[in-house]
C-alpha positions, 0 to 999 in steps of 0.5 A: 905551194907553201902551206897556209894556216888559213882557208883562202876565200875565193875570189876568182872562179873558172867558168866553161862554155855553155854545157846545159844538160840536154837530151832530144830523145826521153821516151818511157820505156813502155810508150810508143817510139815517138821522141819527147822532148823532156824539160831537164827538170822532169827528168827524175820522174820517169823511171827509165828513158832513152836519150841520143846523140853524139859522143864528144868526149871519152874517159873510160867507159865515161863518155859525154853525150851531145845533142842541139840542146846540150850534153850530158856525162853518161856512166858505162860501169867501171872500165875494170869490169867491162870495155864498152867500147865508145868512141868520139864521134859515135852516134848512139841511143842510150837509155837509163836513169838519171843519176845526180847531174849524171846519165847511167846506162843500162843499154848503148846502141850505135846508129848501125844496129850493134848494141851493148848492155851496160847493166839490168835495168832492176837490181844491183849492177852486175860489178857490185861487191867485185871492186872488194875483191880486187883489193883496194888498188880501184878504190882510191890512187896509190901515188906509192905504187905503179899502176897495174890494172887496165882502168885508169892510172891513179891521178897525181896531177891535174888534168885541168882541160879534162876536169874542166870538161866534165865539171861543165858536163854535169853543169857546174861552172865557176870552178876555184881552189882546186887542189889534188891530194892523195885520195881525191880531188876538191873544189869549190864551184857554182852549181847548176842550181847557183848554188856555191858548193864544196866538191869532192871529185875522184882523181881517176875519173874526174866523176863528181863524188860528193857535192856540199852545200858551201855557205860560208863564201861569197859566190866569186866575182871574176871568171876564170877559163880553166882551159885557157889556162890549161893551154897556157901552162903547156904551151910554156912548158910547165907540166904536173899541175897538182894545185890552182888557187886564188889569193889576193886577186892572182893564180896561184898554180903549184907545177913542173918547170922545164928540168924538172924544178917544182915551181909556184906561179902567181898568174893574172887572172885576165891576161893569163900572164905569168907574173912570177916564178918562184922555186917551191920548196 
């Protein structure tokens, strides 16, 4: 996408499906074993809980959590350091903190007896000061080098299907301007608190870094499926998608045409029809 000398104000946001964080099973660690039903809100009070369902979504050792009430993103420490284990379809007890818009783990454990600990429940995790030692290969993507480590392969494209699942996790909606560069991923998206926010976003893990409050813009009016486009883009083919933007009522997406050709698309934003196609040099 040719470079602009102004920041585009967005007028078009992504919007997922219903992902309100929920949990059907917090319980204090020292109370008795009967399940409470703890508001979302509350959830910062109790020093540690324990929450169950189903898994419904890997990355790592990153996994959503899905109960009848909602879901959550749940962190098992970096996938470098240990390999949890989870799979789609696992029913599991998790107990741990409360982490932002986030679940850490301290332990998992499925529904037939086998369990795993994540971290001590107090101190430091056990991976802390280990990530130096490692060199900066897991701190940040390297697109000016292959990929040799067991964790996650450096980003240099977007995952819009992906990224869209675990902003919806962690409550956001509305996503706009997205945009890959080489150190992480930004967007601008409507909080679980409605507030309109600038995020920062990892490239390796789609976990939420850093959230800014962002009062400068109108909230968007028009509601964008950030999967449907997803979908779309591969189903013509169009591959390596590094950037998604709004600019005068279209969407524009920078990606890889068949024979491999960098192409900008400007797309409707409620047909999801290409509207052109035009090579990006």
């Amino acid at each position: 996408m040719t470079a602009r000398t102004t920041r585009r104000r967005p007028i078009a946001a992504a919007t997922f499906g219903a992902a309100a964080l929920g949990l059907i099973a917090a319980t204090l660690p020292a109370a008795p074993a009967r399940a409470l039903d703890t508001p979302i809100g509350q959830l910062d009070l109790y020093r540690e809980i324990t929450i169950s369902g189903t898994v419904t979504g890997v990355w790592g050792n990153d996994f959503v959590l899905e109960d009848p009430s909602g879901k959550v993103l749940v962190h098992a420490g970096p996938h470098w350091y240990h390999d949890v284990g989870v799979k789609e379809g696992d029913r599991l007890t998790v107990t741990g903190r409360i982490a932002g818009p986030n679940f850490d783990a301290t332990t998992i454990t499925w529904d037939d007896g086998r369990s795993f600990t994540v971290r001590p429940a107090d101190g430091p995790p056990p991976w802390g000061g280990k990530e130096r030692e490692r060199g900066d290969r897991d701190r940040g993507p390297r697109h000016d080098r292959p990929h040799d480590g067991p964790g996650p392969r450096p980003a240099a494209e977007l995952d819009l299907r992906v990224l869209g699942e675990r902003l919806a996790a962690g409550g956001y909606t509305r996503i706009t301007d997205v945009d890959l560069d080489r150190r992480h991923i930004s967007a601008e998206a409507v909080s679980r608190d409605g507030l309109q926010v600038e995020l920062r976003i990892d490239p390796r893990s789609y976990e939420v870094i850093r959230e800014r409050r962002d009062d400068g813009d109108r909230r968007p009016d028009i509601a964008l499926d950030l999967p449907a486009l997803a979908r779309m883009l591969s189903d013509r083919g169009y591959a390596t998608i590094t950037d998604v933007s709004i600019d005068d009522g279209l969407i524009e997406v920078d990606a890889v045409a068949r024979g491999n050709e960098r192409v900008e698309l400007e797309i409707d934003p409620q047909t999801l029809n290409i509207l052109r196609e035009r090579r990006d040099d």
